[in-house]
Each structure stands twice: as structure tokens, then as C-alpha cells.
C-alpha positions as CSV (number, residue, x, y, z in Angstrom):
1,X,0.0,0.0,0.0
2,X,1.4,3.8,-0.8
3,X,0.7,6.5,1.3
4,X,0.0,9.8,0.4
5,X,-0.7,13.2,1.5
6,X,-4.4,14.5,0.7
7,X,-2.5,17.3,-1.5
8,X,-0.6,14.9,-3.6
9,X,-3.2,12.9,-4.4
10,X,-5.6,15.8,-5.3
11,X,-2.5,16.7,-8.1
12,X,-1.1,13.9,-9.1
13,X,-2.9,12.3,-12.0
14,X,-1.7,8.5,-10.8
15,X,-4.6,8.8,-8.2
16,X,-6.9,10.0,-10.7
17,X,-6.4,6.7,-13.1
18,X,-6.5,4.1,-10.1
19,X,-10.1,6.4,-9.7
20,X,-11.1,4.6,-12.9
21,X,-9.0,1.6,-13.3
22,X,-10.4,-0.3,-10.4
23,X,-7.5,0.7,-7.8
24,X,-8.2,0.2,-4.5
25,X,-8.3,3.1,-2.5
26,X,-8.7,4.3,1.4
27,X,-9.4,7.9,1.5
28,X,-11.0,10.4,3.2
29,X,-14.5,11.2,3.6
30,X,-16.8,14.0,5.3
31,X,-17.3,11.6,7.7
32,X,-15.0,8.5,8.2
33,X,-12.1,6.9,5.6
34,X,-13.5,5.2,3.5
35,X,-12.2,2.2,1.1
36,X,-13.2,1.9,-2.5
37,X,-12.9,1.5,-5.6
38,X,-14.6,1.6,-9.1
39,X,-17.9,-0.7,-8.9
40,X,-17.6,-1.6,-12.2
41,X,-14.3,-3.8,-11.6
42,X,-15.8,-7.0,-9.9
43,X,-12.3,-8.1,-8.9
44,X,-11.8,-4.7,-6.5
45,X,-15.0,-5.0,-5.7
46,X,-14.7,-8.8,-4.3
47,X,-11.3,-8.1,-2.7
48,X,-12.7,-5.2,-0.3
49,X,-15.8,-7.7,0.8
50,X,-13.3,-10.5,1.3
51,X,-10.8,-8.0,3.3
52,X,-14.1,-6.3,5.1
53,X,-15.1,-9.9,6.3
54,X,-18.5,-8.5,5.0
55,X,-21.6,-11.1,4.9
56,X,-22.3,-12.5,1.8
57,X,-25.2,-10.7,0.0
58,X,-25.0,-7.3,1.6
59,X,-24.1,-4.7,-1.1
60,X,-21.8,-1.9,-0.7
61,X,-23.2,2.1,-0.9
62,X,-21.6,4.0,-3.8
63,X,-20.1,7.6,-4.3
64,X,-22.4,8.9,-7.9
65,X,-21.1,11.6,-10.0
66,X,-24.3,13.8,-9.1
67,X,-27.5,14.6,-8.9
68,X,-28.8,14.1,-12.9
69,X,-26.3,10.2,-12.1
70,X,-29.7,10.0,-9.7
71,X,-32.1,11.0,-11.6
72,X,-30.9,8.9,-14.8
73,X,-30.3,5.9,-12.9
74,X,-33.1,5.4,-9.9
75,X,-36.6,5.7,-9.7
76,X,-37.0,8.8,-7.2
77,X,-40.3,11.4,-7.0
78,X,-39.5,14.9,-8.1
79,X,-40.2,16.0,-4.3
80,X,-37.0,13.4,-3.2
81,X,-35.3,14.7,-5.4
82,X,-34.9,17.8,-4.9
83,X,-34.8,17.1,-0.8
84,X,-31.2,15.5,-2.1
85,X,-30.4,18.2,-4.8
86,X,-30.6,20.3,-1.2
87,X,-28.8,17.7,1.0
88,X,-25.6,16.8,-1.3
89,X,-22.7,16.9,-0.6
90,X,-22.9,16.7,2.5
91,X,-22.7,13.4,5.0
92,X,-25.8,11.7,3.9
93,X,-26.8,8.3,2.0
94,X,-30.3,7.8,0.2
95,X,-31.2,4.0,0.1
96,X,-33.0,4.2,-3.7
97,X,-34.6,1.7,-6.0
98,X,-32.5,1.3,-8.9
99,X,-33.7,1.4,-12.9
100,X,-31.6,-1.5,-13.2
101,X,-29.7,-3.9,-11.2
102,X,-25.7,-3.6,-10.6
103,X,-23.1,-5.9,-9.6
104,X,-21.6,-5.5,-6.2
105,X,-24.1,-2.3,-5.5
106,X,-27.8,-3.3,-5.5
107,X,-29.3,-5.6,-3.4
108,X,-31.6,-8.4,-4.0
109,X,-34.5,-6.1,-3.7
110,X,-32.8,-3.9,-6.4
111,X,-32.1,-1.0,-4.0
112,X,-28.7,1.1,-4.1
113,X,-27.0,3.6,-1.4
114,X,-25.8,6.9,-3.1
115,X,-23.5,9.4,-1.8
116,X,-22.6,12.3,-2.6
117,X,-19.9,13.6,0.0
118,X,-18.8,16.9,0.5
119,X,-14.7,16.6,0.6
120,X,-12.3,17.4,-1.4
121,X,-10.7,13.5,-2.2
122,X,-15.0,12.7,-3.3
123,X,-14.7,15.4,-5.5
124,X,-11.8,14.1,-7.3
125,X,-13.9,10.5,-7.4
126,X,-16.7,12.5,-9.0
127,X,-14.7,14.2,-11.8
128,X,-13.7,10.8,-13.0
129,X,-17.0,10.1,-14.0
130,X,-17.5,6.4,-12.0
131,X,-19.6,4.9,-9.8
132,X,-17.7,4.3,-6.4
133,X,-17.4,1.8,-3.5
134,X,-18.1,3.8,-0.3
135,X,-17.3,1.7,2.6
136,X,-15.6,2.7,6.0
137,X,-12.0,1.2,6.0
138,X,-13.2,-0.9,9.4
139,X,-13.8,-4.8,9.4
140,X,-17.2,-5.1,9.0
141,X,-19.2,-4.5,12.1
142,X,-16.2,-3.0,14.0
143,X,-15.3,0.3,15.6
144,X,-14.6,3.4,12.8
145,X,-11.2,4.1,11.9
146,X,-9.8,7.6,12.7
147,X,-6.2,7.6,11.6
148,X,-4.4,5.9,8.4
149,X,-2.2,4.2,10.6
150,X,-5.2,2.3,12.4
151,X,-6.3,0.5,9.4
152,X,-6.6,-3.2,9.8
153,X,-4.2,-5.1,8.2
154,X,-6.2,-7.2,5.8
155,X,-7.4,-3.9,4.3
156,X,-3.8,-2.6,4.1
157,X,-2.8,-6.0,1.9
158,X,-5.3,-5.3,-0.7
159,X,-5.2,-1.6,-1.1
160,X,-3.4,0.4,-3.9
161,X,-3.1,3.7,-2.6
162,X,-3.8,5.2,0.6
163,X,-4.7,9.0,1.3
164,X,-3.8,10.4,3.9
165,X,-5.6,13.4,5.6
166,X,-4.8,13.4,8.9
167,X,-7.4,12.0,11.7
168,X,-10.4,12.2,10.7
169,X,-13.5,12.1,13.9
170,X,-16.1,11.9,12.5
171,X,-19.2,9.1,12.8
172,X,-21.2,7.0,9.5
173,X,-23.0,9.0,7.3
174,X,-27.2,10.0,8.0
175,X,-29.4,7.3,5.6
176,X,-32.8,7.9,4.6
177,X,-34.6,5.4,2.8
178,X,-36.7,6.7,-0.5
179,X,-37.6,3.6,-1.7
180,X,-41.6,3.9,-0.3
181,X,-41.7,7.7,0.1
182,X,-39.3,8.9,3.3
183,X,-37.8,7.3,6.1
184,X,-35.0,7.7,8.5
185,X,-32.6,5.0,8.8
186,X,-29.8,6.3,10.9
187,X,-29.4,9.6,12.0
């Protein structure tokens, strides 16, 4: 795994490419790190549930491009929509019904969890255009991680490139569920 500074990775273009090649990447959020990579490269994708120790069948949330990414690809009222047109970027997920069902992302009911995050590292994710794994760096169902240096080693074996923005305190993102009209999740 490579460590780098929030700053390099923001200029570099090498962290821009592993973006969209299916690198697999811990970086910062607005609320916790986060490891991820592009959804649409299975292997990535299978690695990070394998090194999360995440049960079988439960999908990971993504980071979208934006809004219209929404829109195109979810079934969503015009009166949801613009409640997360308001809300994003910020540290919320909406649990949504998607038009159509993809790997690694939707779950057996076809739902999805989009993101959009406010932070600077997400907004580099955006710009490439991809949809994005959005996981906290933790073993599944254990404590957040805080600090680079606290990442569990069978995360550190898999991943590519890790950014490093100092500690981050912060706690999982708010989730409202849209599928049947509003509800809170986790707040």
C-alpha cells in the first residue's frame, strides 16, 4: 500500500487513473475513511468484501457523480429529489430503488446507497466520472477508523493507494430510505 498526503493525491494524475481503473483506494471522507474502488471492476469489488469480512449478499453504498447520475439511474419522485439536490454533498446516504440492477451495488430487492460527499478527495472521485465503493476502512461491524495508521491489516494488503488526511473524527453518514416515500434510517 502507498501513502500519500491528501494534497498529492488531489494533483497527481496517478490517483486520478486508479479512480477509474479499479484501484483500490482508502481515503478520506466528510465523515469517516472510506475504502473503495470503481464498482464496475468485480475483482476490486470482491477483494474489499473479502478483506471487510463483510456477509455475503449485503451490497456496498456507492459515491455517484451527481444529482442528474440520480435521476438517470433510480426511480425517485421529483419531491425526493430535490430534498437531495438540497442535501448533497454533504454526510448523507439515500437507500433508492435502482432502474436497473448492478453488480456488487444493488441488493436483492434492487435498491442502491448513493452518496454524494462533501470533501475534497470525493470530488476528485466525481470528476472521473465512475460509480464508487463507499465503505468505512473498518472490518465489517467494528469500531470506525480515525487515523491511516489504524487500518486493519487485511485492508492494508489489498489496497493500492492510501490517502492520507490526517485524523479524521467523525461518525457513518445519516441514511434515509426513498424507496416507499421517506424514512429515516440512521441519524
Amino acid at each position: 500500500m502507498k501513502t500519500i498526503s491528501l494534497g498529492k493525491a488531489l494533483k497527481d494524475g496517478e490517483t486520478a487513473r486508479a479512480v477509474k481503473s479499479g484501484g483500490i483506494i482508502i481515503y478520506p471522507t466528510d465523515t469517516l475513511y472510506g475504502i473503495g474502488c470503481n464498482a464496475e471492476v468485480s475483482e476490486s469489488v470482491i477483494r474489499i468484501h473479502e478483506a471487510k469480512q463483510r456477509p455475503e449478499g449485503k451490497p456496498f453504498s456507492v459515491i455517484v457523480p451527481s444529482t442528474d447520475w440520480i435521476r438517470e439511474n433510480t426511480v425517485i419522485s421529483g419531491e425526493n429529489l430535490e430534498f437531495l439536490e438540497n442535501l448533497f454533498p454533504g454526510p448523507y446516504m439515500a437507500i433508492l430503488k435502482a432502474k436497473r440492477a448492478i453488480p456488487n451495488v444493488t441488493n436483492r430487492e434492487g435498491t442502491i446507497g448513493v452518496r454524494i460527499p462533501k470533501n475534497d478527495f470525493c470530488d476528485l472521485i466525481r470528476k472521473q466520472g465512475v460509480v464508487f465503493i463507499s465503505t468505512s476502512v473498518n472490518l465489517s461491524d467494528r469500531e470506525p477508523i480515525f487515523s491511516i495508521k489504524d487500518v486493519p491489516a487485511p485492508i492494508r494488503e489489498i489496497s493500492d493507494i492510501a490517502v492520507d488526511a490526517g485524523e479524521i473524527r467523525g461518525h457513518g453518514s445519516r441514511v434515509f430510505d426513498l424507496t416507499k416515500g421517506f424514512e429515516i434510517v440512521r441519524f
